[in-house]
N, C-alpha and C positions, 0 to 999 in steps of 0.2 A: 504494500500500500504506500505510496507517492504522491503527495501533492506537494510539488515544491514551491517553497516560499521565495517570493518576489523577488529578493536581494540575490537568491540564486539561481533566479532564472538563466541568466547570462553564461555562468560556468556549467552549468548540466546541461545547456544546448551544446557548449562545443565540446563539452566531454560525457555524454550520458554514462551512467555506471552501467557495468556491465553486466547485471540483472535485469538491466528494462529493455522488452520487445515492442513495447509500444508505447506511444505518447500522443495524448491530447492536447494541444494549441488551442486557447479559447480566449474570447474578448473583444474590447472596442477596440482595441487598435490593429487593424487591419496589417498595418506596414510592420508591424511587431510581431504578431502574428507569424508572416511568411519569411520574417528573417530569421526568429528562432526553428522554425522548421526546417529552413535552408540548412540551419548550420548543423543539426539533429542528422540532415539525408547526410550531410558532409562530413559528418566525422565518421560516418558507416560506410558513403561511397564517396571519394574526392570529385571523381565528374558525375554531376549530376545529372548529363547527356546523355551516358551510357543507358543505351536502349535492353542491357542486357541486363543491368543490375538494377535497373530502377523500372519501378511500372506505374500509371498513375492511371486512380479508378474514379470514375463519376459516382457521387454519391447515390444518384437514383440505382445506377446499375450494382452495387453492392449491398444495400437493402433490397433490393429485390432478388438476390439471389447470392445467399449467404455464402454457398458453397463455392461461387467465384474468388469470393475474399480467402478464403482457405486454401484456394489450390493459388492463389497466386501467392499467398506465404510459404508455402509447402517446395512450393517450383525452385529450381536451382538452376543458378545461373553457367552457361556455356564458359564464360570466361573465366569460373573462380569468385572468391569469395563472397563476402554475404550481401544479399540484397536488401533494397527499401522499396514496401509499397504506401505507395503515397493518397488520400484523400482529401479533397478540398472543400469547402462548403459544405462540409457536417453537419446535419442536425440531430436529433432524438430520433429520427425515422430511421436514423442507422444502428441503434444500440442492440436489434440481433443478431444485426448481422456481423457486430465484434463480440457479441456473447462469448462465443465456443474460444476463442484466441485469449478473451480476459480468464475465463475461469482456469485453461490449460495453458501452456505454453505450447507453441508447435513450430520447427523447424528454428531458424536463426535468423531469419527475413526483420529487419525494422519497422513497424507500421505505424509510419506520421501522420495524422490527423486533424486538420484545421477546421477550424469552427469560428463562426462570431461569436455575439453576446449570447454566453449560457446562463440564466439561472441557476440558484442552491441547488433549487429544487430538479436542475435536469438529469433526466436518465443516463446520461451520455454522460456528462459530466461526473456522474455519483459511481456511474461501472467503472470508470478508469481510474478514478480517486481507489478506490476498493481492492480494486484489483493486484496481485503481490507483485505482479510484473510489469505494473503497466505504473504510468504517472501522468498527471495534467496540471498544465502550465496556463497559469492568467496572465493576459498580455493587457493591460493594462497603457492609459497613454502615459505618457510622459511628465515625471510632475514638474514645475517647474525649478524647483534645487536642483535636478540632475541633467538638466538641459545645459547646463555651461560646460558640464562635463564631456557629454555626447556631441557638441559643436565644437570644441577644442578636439577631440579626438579626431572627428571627421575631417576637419580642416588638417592639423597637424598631418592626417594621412596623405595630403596631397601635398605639404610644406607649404603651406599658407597660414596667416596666422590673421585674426581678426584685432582691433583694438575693442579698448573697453565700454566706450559707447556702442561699436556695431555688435558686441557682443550682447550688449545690454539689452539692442532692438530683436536681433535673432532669436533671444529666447522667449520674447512680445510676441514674438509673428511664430516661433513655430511649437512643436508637441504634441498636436494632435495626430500624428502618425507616423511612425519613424521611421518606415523607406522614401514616405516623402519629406520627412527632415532631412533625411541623407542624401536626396535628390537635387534639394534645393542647396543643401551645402554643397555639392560637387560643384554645381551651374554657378555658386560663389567663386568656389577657388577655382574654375574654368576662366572663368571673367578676371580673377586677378590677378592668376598664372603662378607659378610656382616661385617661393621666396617671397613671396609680396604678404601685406597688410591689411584688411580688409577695413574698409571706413565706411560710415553710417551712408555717406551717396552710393557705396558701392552695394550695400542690404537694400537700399531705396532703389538702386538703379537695376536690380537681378530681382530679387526676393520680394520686394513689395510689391513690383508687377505683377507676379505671379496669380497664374488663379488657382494657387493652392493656398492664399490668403483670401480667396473670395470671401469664404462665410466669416471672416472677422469683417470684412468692408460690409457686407448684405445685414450684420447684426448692429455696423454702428450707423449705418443710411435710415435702419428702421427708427433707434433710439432716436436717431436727431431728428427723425420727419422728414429725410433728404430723401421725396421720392422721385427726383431725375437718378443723384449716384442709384439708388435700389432697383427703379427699373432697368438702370444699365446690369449694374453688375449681376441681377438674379439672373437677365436674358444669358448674359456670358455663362453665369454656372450651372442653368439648366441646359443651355448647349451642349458645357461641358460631360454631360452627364453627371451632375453632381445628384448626388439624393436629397430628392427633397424632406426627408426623413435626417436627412443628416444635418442640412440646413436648419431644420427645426431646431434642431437638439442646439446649434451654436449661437442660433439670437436667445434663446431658452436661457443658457449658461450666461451671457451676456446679461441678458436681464436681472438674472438671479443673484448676481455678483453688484450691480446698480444696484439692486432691492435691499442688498445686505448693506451698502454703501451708502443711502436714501437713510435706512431704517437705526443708523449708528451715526445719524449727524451729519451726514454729508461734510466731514470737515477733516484737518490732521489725526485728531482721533480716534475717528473712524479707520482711514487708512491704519492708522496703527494696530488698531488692532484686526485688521485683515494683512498686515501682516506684509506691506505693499510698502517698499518705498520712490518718493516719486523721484528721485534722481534715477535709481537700478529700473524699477519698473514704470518708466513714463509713458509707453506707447500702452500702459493698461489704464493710468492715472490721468491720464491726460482725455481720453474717451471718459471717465467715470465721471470728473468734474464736469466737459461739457452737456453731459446726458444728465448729469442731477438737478439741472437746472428747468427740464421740462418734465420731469417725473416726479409723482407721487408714491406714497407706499400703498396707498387704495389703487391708484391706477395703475400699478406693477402687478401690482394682486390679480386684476382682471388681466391684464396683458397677458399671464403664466398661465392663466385659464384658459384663455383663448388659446396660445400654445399647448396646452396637453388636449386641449378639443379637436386643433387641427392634427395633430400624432394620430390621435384614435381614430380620424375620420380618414386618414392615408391607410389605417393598416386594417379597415374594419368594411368601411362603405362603398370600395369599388368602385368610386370615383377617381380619375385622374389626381394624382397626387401632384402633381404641377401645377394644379390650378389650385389647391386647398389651399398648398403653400404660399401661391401668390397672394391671392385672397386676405390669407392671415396676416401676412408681412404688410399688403399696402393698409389693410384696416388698423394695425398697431403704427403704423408713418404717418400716417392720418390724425392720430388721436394726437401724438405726442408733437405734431405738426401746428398744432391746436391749441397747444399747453403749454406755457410758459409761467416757469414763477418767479 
């Protein structure tokens, strides 16, 4: 039985002990997710290419037929040593068909298993927890204390080094997913070339364009009422394919963080005690002061209402979810449009 704790998620991805045949990846961060599982296939097979060591199964086709998952554990590779079967997009509809591999061991094959957000309560999540051989990892985003860490490494990787201002906006703008904090830091140290110094035009001029910053622009156009930036940038991140589900969750979070900020004074005190300060964290403090100024604690209340109305109505009513979402965001730009104190 294996559930590894957070702090070592990091070292038992690139050295699994040598008891575990299988591992579950679960959570919000999607980019966290696929890189602890990369590094899981990687310390079992170095090329993750190898079509002979590696097999990847669709989840539908593995719940549906359990006995595929087994004979592709079982199977032994042409070229020598041990294989990884890999599945992605996990839910609970799979927990038969890892039944038979959590209760027994079978063969030497690795089977990595990615999941989003599971519940206490999932099947999925509670068999591989249980299981003597197996263990599940929560990938969790990024808190912001170890985000200095994680963009110093990244950058250091390419020998680029940021200063203490760009460092300060980098950890503003990124966290919510760490292949795409890794992304957007490569496209950094791309842009600044090897040996170089990264400076706040240079996060402004790569990173802030980005539209992997969208849902912070779409959540602070809402709080200000700014419905030209909101209808630009939602058009750009529903293009993108951004989820609208995902969107939700980020003006949600935005509000929620105003609410606490609204509700503790709106003033240095407040920051203090969330814990913010406005030299290191200004691209958070600097939205929170101009957004306090057309928000109420009543009217944040209803706003967070309306936000978990539009969630249930994306995932419940089978109405396009791009339009809920629009919906919701221009009637909260609207109100706060309105309100001024």
């Amino acid at each position: 039985m294996v559930k590894v704790q957070a702090r070592e998620a990091d070292a038992f991805s690139r050295q699994p002990p040598a008891g575990i045949a299988a591992v579950l990846l679960y959570g919000p961060d999607n980019g966290l997710v696929r890189e602890r599982a990369d590094a899981i296939a990687a310390a079992v097979v170095p090329d993750l290419a190898d079509p002979f060591r590696v097999t990847e199964l669709r989840p539908e086709d593995a719940a549906g037929n359990p006995g595929l998952l087994i004979d592709e554990v079982l199977a032994i590779s042409l070229t020598g040593g041990r294989r990884v079967v890999r599945i992605k997009g996990a839910t609970d509809k799979l927990v038969d068909a890892v039944a038979g591999l959590l209760e027994e061991r079978r063969g030497d094959a690795m089977v990595v298993v990615e999941a989003g957000e599971l519940p206490a309560r999932s099947k999925l999540r509670s068999a591989f927890e249980k299981a003597p051989h197996a263990a599940a990892l929560a990938c969790y985003r990024d808190e912001k204390r170890d985000l200095p860490g994680i963009i110093a490494e990244e950058l250091d990787s390419h020998d680029v080094r940021a200063d203490r201002a760009a460092s300060a906006m980098l950890v503003s703008y990124l966290g919510s997913d760490r292949l795409l904090t890794r992304n957007e830091l490569a496209k950094l140290a791309l842009y600044v070339g090897p040996g170089g110094e990264a400076t706040v035009a240079d996060v402004e001029a790569v990173v802030a364009d980005s539209s992997f910053l969208s849902r912070d622009r779409i959540a602070h156009a809402v709080a200000a009422g700014n419905l030209e930036d909101l209808d630009r940038s939602l058009e750009r991140a529903l293009a993108e394919r951004e989820s609208p589900i995902g969107l939700i969750g980020a003006v949600r979070r935005h509000l929620t963080r105003l609410h606490l900020y609204v509700g503790l004074g709106a003033n240095a005190d407040a920051l203090k005690a969330m814990h913010l300060d406005e030299r290191r964290n200004f691209m958070i403090v600097g939205p929170l002061k101009k957004h306090a100024r057309r928000w109420t604690g009543d009217l944040l209340d209803r706003a967070l209402e309306r936000l978990v109305e539009a969630e249930i109505q994306c995932k419940s009513t089978g109405m396009p979810a791009d339009t809920i979402c629009r919906r919701a965001f221009f009637e909260l730009a609207y109100a706060a449009r309105r309100t001024r104190r």
